[in-house]
Every structure is written in structure tokens, then in C-alpha cells.
Legacy VTK file of the C-alpha trace (Angstrom):
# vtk DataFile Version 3.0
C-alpha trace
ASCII
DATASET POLYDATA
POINTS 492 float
-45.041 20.682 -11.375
-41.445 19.206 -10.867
-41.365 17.441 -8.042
-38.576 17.539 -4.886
-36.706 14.253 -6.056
-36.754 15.271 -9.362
-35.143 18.789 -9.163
-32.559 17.562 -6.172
-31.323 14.990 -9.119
-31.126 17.166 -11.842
-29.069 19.705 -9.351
-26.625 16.795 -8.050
-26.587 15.907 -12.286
-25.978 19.453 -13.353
-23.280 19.893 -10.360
-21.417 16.843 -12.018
-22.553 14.418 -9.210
-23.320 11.124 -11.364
-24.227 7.684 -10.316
-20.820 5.565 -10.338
-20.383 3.082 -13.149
-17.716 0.341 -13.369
-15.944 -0.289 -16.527
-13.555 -2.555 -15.528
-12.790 -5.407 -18.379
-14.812 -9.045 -18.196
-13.525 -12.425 -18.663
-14.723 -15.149 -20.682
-16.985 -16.435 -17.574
-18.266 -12.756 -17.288
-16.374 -12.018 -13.858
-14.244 -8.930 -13.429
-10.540 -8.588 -14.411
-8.684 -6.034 -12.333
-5.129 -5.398 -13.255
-4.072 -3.725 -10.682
-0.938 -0.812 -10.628
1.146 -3.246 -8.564
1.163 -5.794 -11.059
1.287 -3.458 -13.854
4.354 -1.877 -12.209
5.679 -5.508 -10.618
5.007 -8.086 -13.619
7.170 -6.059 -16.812
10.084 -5.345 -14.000
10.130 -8.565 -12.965
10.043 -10.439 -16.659
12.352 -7.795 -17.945
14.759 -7.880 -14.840
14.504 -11.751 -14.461
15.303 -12.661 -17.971
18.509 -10.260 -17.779
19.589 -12.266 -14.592
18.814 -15.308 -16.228
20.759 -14.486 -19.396
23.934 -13.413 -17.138
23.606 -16.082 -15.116
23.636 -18.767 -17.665
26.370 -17.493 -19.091
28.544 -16.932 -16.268
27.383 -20.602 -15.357
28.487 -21.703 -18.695
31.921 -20.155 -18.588
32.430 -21.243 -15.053
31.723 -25.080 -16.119
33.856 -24.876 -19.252
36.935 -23.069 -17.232
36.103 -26.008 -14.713
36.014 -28.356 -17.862
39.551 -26.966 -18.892
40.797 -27.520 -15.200
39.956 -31.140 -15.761
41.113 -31.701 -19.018
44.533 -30.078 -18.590
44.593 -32.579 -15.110
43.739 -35.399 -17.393
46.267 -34.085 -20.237
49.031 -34.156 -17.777
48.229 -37.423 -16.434
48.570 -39.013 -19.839
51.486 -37.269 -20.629
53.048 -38.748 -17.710
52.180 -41.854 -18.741
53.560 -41.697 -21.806
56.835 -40.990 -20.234
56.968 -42.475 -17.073
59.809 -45.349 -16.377
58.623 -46.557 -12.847
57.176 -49.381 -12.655
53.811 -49.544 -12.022
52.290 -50.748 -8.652
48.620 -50.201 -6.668
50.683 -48.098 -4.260
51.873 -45.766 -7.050
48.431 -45.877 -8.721
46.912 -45.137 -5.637
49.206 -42.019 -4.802
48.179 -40.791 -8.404
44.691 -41.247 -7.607
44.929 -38.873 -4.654
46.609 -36.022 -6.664
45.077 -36.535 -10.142
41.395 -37.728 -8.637
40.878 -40.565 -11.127
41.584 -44.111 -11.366
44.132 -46.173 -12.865
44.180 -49.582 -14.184
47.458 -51.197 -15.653
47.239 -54.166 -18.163
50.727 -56.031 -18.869
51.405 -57.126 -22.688
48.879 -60.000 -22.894
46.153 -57.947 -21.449
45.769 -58.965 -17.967
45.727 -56.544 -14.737
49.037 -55.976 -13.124
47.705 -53.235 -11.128
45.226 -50.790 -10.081
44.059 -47.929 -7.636
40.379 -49.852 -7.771
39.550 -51.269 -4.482
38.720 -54.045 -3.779
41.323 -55.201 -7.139
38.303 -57.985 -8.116
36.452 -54.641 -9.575
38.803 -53.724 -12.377
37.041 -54.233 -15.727
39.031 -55.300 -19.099
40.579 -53.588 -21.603
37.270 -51.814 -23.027
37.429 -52.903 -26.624
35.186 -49.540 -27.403
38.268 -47.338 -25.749
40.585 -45.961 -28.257
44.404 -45.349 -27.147
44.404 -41.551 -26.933
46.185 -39.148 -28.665
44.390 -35.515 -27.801
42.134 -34.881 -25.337
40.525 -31.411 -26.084
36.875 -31.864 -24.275
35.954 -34.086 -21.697
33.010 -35.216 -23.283
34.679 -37.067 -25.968
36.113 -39.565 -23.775
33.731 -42.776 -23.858
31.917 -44.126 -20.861
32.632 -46.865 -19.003
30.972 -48.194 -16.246
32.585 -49.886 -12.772
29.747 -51.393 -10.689
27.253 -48.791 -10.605
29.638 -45.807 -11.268
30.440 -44.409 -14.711
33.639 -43.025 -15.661
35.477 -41.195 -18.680
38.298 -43.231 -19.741
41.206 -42.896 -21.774
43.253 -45.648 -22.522
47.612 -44.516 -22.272
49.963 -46.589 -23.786
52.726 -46.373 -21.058
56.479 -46.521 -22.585
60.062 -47.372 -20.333
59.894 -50.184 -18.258
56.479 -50.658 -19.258
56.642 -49.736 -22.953
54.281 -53.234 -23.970
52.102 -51.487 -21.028
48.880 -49.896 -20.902
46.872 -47.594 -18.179
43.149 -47.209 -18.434
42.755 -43.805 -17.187
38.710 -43.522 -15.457
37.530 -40.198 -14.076
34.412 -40.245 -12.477
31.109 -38.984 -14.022
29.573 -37.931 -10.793
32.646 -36.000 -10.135
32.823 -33.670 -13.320
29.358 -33.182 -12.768
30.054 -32.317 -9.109
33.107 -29.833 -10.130
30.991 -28.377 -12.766
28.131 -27.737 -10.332
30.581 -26.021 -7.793
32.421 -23.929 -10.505
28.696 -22.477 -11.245
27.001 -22.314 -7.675
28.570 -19.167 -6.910
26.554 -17.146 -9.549
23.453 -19.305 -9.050
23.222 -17.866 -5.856
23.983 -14.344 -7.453
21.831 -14.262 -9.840
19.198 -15.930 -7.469
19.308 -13.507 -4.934
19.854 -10.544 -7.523
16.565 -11.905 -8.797
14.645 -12.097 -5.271
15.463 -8.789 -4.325
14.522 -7.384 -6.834
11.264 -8.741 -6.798
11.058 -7.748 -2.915
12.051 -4.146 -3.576
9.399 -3.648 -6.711
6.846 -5.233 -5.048
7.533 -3.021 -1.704
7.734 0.350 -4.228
4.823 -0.954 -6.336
2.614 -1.488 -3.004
3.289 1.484 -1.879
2.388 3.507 -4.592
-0.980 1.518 -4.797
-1.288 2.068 -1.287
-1.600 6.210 -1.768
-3.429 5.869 -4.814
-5.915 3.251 -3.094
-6.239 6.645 -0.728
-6.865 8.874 -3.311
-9.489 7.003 -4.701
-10.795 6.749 -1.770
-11.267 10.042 -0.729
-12.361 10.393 -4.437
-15.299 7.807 -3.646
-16.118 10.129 -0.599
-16.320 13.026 -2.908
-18.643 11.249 -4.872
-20.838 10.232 -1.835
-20.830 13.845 -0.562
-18.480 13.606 2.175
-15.907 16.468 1.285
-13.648 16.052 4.748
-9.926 17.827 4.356
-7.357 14.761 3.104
-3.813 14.354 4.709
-1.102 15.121 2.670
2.314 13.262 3.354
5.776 14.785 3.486
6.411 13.096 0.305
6.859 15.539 -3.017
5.957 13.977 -5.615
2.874 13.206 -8.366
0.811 11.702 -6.130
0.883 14.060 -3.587
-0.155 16.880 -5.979
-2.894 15.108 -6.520
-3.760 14.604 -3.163
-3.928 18.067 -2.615
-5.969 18.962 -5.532
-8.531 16.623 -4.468
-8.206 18.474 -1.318
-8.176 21.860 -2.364
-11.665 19.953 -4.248
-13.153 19.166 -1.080
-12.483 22.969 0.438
-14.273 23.957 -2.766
-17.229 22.040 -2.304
-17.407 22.546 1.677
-17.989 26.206 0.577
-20.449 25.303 -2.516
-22.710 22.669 -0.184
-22.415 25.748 2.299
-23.778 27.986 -0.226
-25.970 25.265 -1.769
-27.436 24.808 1.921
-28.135 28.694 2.711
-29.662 29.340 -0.708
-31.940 26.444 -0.310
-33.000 27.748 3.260
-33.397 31.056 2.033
-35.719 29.777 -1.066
-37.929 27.528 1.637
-37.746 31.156 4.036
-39.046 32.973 1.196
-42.144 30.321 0.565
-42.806 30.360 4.412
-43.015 33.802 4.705
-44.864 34.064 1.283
-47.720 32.169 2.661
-47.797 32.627 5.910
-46.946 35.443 7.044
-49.540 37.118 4.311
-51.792 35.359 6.258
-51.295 36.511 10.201
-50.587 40.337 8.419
-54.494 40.220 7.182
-55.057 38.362 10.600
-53.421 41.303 12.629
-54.658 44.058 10.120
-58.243 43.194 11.059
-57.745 42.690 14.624
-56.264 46.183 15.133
-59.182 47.638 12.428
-61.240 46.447 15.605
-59.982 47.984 18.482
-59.669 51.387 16.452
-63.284 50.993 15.599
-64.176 49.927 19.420
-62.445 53.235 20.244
-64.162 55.377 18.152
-67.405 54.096 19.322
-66.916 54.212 22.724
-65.467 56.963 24.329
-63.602 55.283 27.552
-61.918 52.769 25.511
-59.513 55.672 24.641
-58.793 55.833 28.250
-58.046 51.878 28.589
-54.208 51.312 28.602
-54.813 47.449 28.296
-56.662 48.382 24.871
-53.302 50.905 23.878
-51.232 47.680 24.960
-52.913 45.614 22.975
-52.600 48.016 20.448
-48.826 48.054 20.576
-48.496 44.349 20.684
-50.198 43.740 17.671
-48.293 46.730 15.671
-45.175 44.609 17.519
-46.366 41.467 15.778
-47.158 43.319 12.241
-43.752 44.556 12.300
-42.314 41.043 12.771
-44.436 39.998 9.877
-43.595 42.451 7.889
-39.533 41.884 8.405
-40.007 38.161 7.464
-41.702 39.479 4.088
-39.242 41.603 3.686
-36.556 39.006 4.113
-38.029 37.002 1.413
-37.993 39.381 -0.849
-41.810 39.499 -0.809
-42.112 42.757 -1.107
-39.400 45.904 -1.137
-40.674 49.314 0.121
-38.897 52.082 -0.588
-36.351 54.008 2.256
-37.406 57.527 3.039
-35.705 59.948 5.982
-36.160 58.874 9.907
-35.611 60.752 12.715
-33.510 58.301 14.834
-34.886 59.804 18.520
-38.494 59.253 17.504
-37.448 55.786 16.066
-35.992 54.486 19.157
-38.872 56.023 21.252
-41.513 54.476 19.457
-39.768 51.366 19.542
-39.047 51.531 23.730
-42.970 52.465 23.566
-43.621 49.203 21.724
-41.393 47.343 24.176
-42.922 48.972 27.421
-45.395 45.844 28.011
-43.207 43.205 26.931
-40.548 44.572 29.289
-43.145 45.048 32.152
-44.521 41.431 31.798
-41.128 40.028 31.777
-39.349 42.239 34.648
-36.700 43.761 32.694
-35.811 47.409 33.036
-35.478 48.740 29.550
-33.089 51.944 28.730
-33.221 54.242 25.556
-30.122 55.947 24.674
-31.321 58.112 21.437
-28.379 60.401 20.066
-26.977 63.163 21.325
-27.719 65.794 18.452
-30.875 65.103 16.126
-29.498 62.614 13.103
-32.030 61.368 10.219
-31.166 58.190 8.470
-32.538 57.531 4.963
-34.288 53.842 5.234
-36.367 51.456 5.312
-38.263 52.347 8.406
-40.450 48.847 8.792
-37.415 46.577 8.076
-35.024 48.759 10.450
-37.903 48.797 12.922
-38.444 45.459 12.840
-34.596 44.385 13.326
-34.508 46.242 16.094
-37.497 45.213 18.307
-36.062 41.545 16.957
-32.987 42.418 18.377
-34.793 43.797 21.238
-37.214 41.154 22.075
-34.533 38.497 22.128
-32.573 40.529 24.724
-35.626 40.462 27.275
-35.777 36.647 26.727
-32.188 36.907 27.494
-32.102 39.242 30.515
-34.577 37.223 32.278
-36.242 38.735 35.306
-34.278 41.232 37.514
-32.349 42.131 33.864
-31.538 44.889 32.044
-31.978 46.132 27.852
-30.384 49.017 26.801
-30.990 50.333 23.179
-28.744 53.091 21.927
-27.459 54.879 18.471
-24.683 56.908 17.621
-23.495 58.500 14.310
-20.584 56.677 12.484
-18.054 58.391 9.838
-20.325 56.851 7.576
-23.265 55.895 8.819
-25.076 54.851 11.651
-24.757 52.442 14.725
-27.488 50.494 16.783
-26.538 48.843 19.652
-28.912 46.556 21.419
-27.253 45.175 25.058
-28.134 43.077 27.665
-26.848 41.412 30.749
-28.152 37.342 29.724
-25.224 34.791 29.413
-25.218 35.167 25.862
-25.867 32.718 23.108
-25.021 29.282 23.508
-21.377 27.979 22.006
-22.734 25.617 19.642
-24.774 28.368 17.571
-22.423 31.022 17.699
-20.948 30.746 14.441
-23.985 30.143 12.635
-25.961 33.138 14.570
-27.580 35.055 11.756
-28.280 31.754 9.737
-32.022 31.368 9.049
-33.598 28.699 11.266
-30.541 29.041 13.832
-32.220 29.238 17.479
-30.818 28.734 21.092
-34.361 28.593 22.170
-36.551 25.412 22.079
-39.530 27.309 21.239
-37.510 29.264 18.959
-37.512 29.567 14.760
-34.477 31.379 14.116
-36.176 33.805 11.968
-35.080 36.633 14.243
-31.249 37.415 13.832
-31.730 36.464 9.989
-34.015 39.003 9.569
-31.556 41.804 11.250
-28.835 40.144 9.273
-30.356 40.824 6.087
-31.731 44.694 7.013
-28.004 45.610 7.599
-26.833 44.263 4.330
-29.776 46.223 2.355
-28.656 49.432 4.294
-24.736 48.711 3.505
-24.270 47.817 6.618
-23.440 44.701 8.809
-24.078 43.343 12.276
-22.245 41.355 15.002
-22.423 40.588 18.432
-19.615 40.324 21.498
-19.312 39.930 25.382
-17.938 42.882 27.324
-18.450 43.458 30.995
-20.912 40.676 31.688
-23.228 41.755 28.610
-23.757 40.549 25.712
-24.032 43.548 22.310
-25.433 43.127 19.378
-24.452 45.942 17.314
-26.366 46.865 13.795
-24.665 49.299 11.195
-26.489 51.380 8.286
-24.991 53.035 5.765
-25.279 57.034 5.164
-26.809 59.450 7.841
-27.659 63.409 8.384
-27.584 65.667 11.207
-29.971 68.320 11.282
-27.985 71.268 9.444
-27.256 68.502 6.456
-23.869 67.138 7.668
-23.027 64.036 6.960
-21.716 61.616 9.517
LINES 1 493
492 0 1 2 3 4 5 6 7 8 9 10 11 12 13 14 15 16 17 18 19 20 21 22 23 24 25 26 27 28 29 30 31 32 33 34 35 36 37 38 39 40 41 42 43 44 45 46 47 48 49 50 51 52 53 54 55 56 57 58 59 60 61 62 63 64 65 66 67 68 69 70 71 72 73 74 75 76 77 78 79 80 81 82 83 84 85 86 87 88 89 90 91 92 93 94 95 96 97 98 99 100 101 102 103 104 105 106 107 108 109 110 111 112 113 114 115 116 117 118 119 120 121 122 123 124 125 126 127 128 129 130 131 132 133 134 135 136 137 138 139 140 141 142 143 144 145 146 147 148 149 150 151 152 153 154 155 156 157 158 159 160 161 162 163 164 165 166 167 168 169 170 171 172 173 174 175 176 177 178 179 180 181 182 183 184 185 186 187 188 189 190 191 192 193 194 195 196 197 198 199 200 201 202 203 204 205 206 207 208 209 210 211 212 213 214 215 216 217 218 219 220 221 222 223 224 225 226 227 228 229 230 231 232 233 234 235 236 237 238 239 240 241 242 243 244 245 246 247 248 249 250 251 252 253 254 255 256 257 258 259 260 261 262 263 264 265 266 267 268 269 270 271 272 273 274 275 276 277 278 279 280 281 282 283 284 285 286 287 288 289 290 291 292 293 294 295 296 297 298 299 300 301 302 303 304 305 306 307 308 309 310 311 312 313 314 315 316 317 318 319 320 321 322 323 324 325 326 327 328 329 330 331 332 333 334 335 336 337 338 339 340 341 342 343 344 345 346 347 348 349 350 351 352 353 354 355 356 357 358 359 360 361 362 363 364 365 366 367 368 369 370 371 372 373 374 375 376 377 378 379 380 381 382 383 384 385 386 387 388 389 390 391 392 393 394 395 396 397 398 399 400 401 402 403 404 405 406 407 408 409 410 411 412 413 414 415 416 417 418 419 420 421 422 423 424 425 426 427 428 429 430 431 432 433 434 435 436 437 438 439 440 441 442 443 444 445 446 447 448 449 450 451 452 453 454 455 456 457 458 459 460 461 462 463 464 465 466 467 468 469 470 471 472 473 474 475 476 477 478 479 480 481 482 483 484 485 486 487 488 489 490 491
């Protein structure tokens, strides 16, 4: 024999439910690496996008520090040009003016090499002629003037010979290091800060798009992982339109699909333990009841005044009562299947208010019969339709209570017939009225819920159906069968 956890885990295999297993890559120290979609999205834009803002950036760098190079130079160029030509004699004050439009500074050396003037300051600063400076003749880059330092600054220097007045002259031209570097910087800060902020916002907008895109796909697997766990709640969609959201409502067009499988999953299992309940037990209280009412029949043959005891006819009727329930619950497990045959519809409904006459006088409830008009035959399963109705009917006196009223009626239908069991309880609770004719579905503590299932299931062997309502303060619980006669062979 299989046992319960075995077959439950073959079903949950064979309905692709599968334990989960993580794949996910290991390291060299055995722990899990996760590359997750925001840096598989994030990391090649930002690489691809930063080295492309690099690239332009260094180049428009470049170009701004040579074009701030060739500002220099030509400054420098026209300096020493007019040097060359100048015929003023040289002075600090002149020197000094120079230095304030040309920004470098100027040291004059008379024929034998001393200082005659200079825009240094304090004057004790000037150096000597640098033996290492050349007399220039073409300055085309700035880096191939030579260094010279004064105190602790270094300069480029170019060494003019002046001509005029001070032809045996010569000026020692000294730009500052730290202030080519400076003009250089500022030529090329502009598209730092460009390329910089090009660079950060980028990187703030993909990682923005690339968390949220893991954010909705962290949802869908989510509500995947509920799937998996058996939890098939509906998933909200967004107003977005795009892949993701298809997916999202696949998976919850899924879940709507396997609400309604687990549904059917559920009633088939309840109507495969129904079928062993009423397999062995009810087998069981039929032989039971069988042999109970063998003895009263015998005790009435024997003795002649039991036939005149009504308690002994009541019992009687209760126990054919109690067969009949027995032998709907077979019948709803499929135990056993007689076979239909014609019923007069009157006599049913009178033998069933005789049935009922006890029940209804213990309990208090007046109990009407409302048999057809004009004589109609049904062709059925007498026990089962029997048996649905005094189901039908006994839950109605539960209902009614004392002081209450039953009424059982039938009427032909175009094509078929119509039972109509009615009382004046408050009805079934709200909780359980959905799930009514479910097996195992009871508003009573006492209750099984065998009662309504077993109607349920007559009406769909006769092609028929059954539902209930509340109209006028009563609650109806009305049965249809399929194909009936009149008497004359007319079919209604």
C-alpha cells in the first residue's frame, strides 16, 4: 500500500511542484556569487559610457591646454619681438608696466653683464645671466624654454638681445611655471566639470532605471516563489506596458489557473474520502437498520396489536427515513447505481410527508404537501430522489424551528420537473453560502454536510440542478430533474 505522504508527493511532483534548487555560481571560498540585473545593466553602461566621456574629455582638455599654450606663446613671441625692437631705455618702472600686461618678468643686463634693471622685487633677487639660456630666435612651444629658478619659484626664460639704445643690451624674459600650469588648468576645467557631471548622471540615471527594473522583477519572482509555496493570490499589474508587465500578468493569469485546479484538486479529494466514508460506513448502519426493521415486521406478525401501535409504524418510518439517508450517501459515492424506473410524483411526495409526519410532530413544525395539479410520472431514481428530498426536507424543520412552517411542492417544467422545498428559518449562514452543496459544508455544529451534497449530486444524475434563494421571509431550495410525463403521455 502507498502511503498518504507518498502519493500527496508524487501528485505535487507530477503537477510540476518541485523542491527549489539554487544554481547560482560559487567562488573560490565556496560562497555564492550573485550578479545581479542592476549590475549587469549598470556596470557595461557605465564602463562603456565612462570611457567615451573620458576619451572626449581628454581631448577637449588637451586642445584647451595647447590653445592656452598658443595664447602664451604668441604673448611671449610678442614680447620678444618687442624687445628686439624697442629704443626706450630700459627702467624697473617700464619693466614693471610690462610685467602687468605681458605677466612675466624682466631682467635687463648692460654690456658687461651686470643688472641695470628689473621688474623682480625686492631687485637683490635677480639671478645672472643663466649661462644654460640660449639667446632666442623661435619660440614655437613653451616647453622648450629652459628652467630657471628665482628663490623657490621656477620660470621659463628666454634670453632677448634688445637693439636701439640698448643694442649691447640683454632682457631675460621669466614666465612663471606655476602660472602656465595655472592657465592650462583653467583653459581645461570647463570640460572637467562636463565630462564629470556627464559621467555622474549618467551613472545616477542607469542606476535609477536599472533599480527599477530589478525592483519589478524582484516582484515577479516573488510572487513566483509564492507559486511555488502554494500561495496562488491575484498579482498587481502596473500601468506600465511593457515586457515585464506581460509577464506579470501571465504569472497572474497562472495563479487564476491554479486557484481553479487546487479548487478542483480539493473537491475531488473530498469526494474520493466521501466515497471511502460512505463505502464503509454507511454499508454498515444499512445492515444495522435492515435488521432492526426485519424485527419490528416480525414482532408484528407475531403479535396481532402491534399492528395497531402507531409508535411501532413511527418507528417504522424513522428507520426507512434513516435507510434512505444511507442509501443517498452510497449513492453519492458511487457505491452503487440503481437503475431509474417511472414515479408517480403525488404518491412520492405523500410518502415522503408520511415519513416526515413524526419528525415534524416532535419538532413543532406544520408541514404542507403541494403534489401537482394533474397526475405527472417522472422516470428516476426513486431512492436517490427520495432521499434528496427528505434531506432537503429534514434540514428545513431544523431550520423552521418550533412554531415554523415546511412546505414541499412540484410542478411540471417545459422539460422536466421542479421540487421545491420552503421554509420560514433565517436561512443559511453568510459564510457557507457559496460553498452550500460542497461535501462536508454545514451551518450546524452537529452537522456533516453530507446533506445538500447529496441533493446536489441527484440533480446532476437527473440533468438537472438545484439552488436556493430568500423571498418573502423564506428561504427555497428548489431541485430540477430532467424529462417528465403526464398521464395521457405528454411531455412537459
Amino acid at each position: 500500500m502507498i502511503s498518504d505522504g507518498s502519493r500527496e508527493s508524487r501528485a505535487s511532483e507530477a503537477a510540476g511542484f518541485r523542491p527549489r534548487v539554487d544554481t547560482f555560481p560559487t567562488d573560490e571560498w565556496g560562497g555564492s556569487v550573485r550578479w545581479t540585473l542592476q549590475r549587469r545593466i549598470l556596470l557595461p553602461l557605465v564602463l562603456i559610457h565612462g570611457a567615451v566621456i573620458c576619451a572626449i574629455t581628454a581631448i577637449t582638455v588637451q586642445r584647451a591646454t595647447e590653445r592656452s599654450e598658443r595664447g602664451i606663446v604668441e604673448r611671449l613671441r610678442e614680447v620678444v619681438e618687442t624687445l628686439q625692437v624697442a629704443r626706450f631705455p630700459w627702467t624697473d618702472a617700464v619693466l614693471i608696466r610690462m610685467r602687468g600686461l605681458s605677466g612675466a618678468e624682466f631682467v635687463v643686463y648692460d654690456g658687461v653683464g651686470e643688472i641695470s634693471a628689473t621688474s623682480l622685487l625686492p631687485r637683490e633677487s635677480a639671478p645672472s645671466i643663466p649661462t644654460h639660456v640660449a639667446i632666442a630666435q623661435r619660440l614655437d612651444h613653451l616647453d622648450d624654454a629652459p628652467i630657471v629658478r628665482v628663490g623657490q619659484t621656477d620660470h621659463h626664460a628666454l634670453l632677448v638681445e634688445a637693439a636701439g639704445v640698448a643694442r649691447r643690451s640683454r632682457v631675460l624674459v621669466l614666465y612663471p611655471l606655476n602660472r602656465s600650469r595655472d592657465e592650462r588648468l583653467e583653459a581645461a576645467t570647463p570640460s572637467l566639470i562636463l565630462g564629470g557631471s556627464s559621467l555622474i548622471l549618467m551613472t545616477v540615471a542607469g542606476s535609477w532605471i536599472a533599480h527599477g527594473l530589478r525592483s519589478r522583477i524582484s516582484e515577479a519572482a516573488r510572487k513566483v516563489a509564492e507559486v511555488e509555496a502554494g500561495r496562488f493570490e491575484p498579482v498587481r499589474v502596473g500601468p506600465e506596458r511593457d515586457e515585464i508587465s506581460d509577464l506579470l500578468r501571465s504569472i497572474d493569469s497562472m495563479c487564476a489557473q491554479l486557484r481553479s485546479m487546487s479548487r478542483t484538486i480539493r473537491e475531488t479529494e473530498r469526494a474520493r474520502l466521501l466515497s471511502q466514508f460512505a463505502a464503509g460506513l454507511a454499508h454498515q448502519m444499512r445492515n444495522a437498520i435492515a435488521g432492526a426493521r426485519m424485527s419490528l415486521q416480525l414482532h408484528e406478525r407475531r403479535c396481532a396489536s402491534a399492528r395497531e401501535e402507531e409508535s411501532l409504524r413511527t418507528a417504522n418510518r424513522q428507520l426507512v427515513i434513516a435507510e434512505e439517508q444511507l442509501q443517498g450517501i452510497l449513492s453519492l459515492g458511487r457505491v452503487e447505481d440503481r437503475p431509474a424506473r417511472e414515479v408517480e410524483v403525488s404518491s412520492l411526495l405523500t410518502e415522503i410527508g408520511e415519513l416526515l409526519g413524526a419528525s415534524c410532530e416532535h419538532a413543532r413544525v406544520r408541514l404542507e404537501i403541494d403534489p401537482p395539479a394533474d397526475p405527472m410520472r417522472c422516470e428516476v431514481r426513486e431512492s436517490g430522489l427520495r432521499s434528496a428530498l427528505l434531506n432537503l426536507a429534514l434540514n428545513a424543520i431544523d431550520a423552521a424551528g418550533p412554531g415554523g412552517r415546511v412546505r414541499i411542492s412540484a410542478r411540471p417544467l417545459e422539460s422536466g420537473a421542479e421540487f421545491v422545498v420552503s421554509d420560514t428559518g433565517p436561512g443559511p449562514a453568510p459564510e457557507i453560502a457559496s460553498t452550500l452543496f460542497e461535501p462536508f459544508v454545514s451551518g450546524k455544529p452537529e452537522g456533516v454536510g453530507v446533506g445538500l451534497a447529496l441533493a446536489d449530486q441527484v440533480a446532476k444524475d437527473h440533468a438537472g440542478s438545484i439552488g436556493w434563494s430568500r423571498e418573502s421571509g423564506e428561504t427555497r431550495f428548489v431541485l430540477t430533474i430532467g424529462v417528465c410525463e403526464r398521464d395521457g403521455g405528454s411531455r412537459t
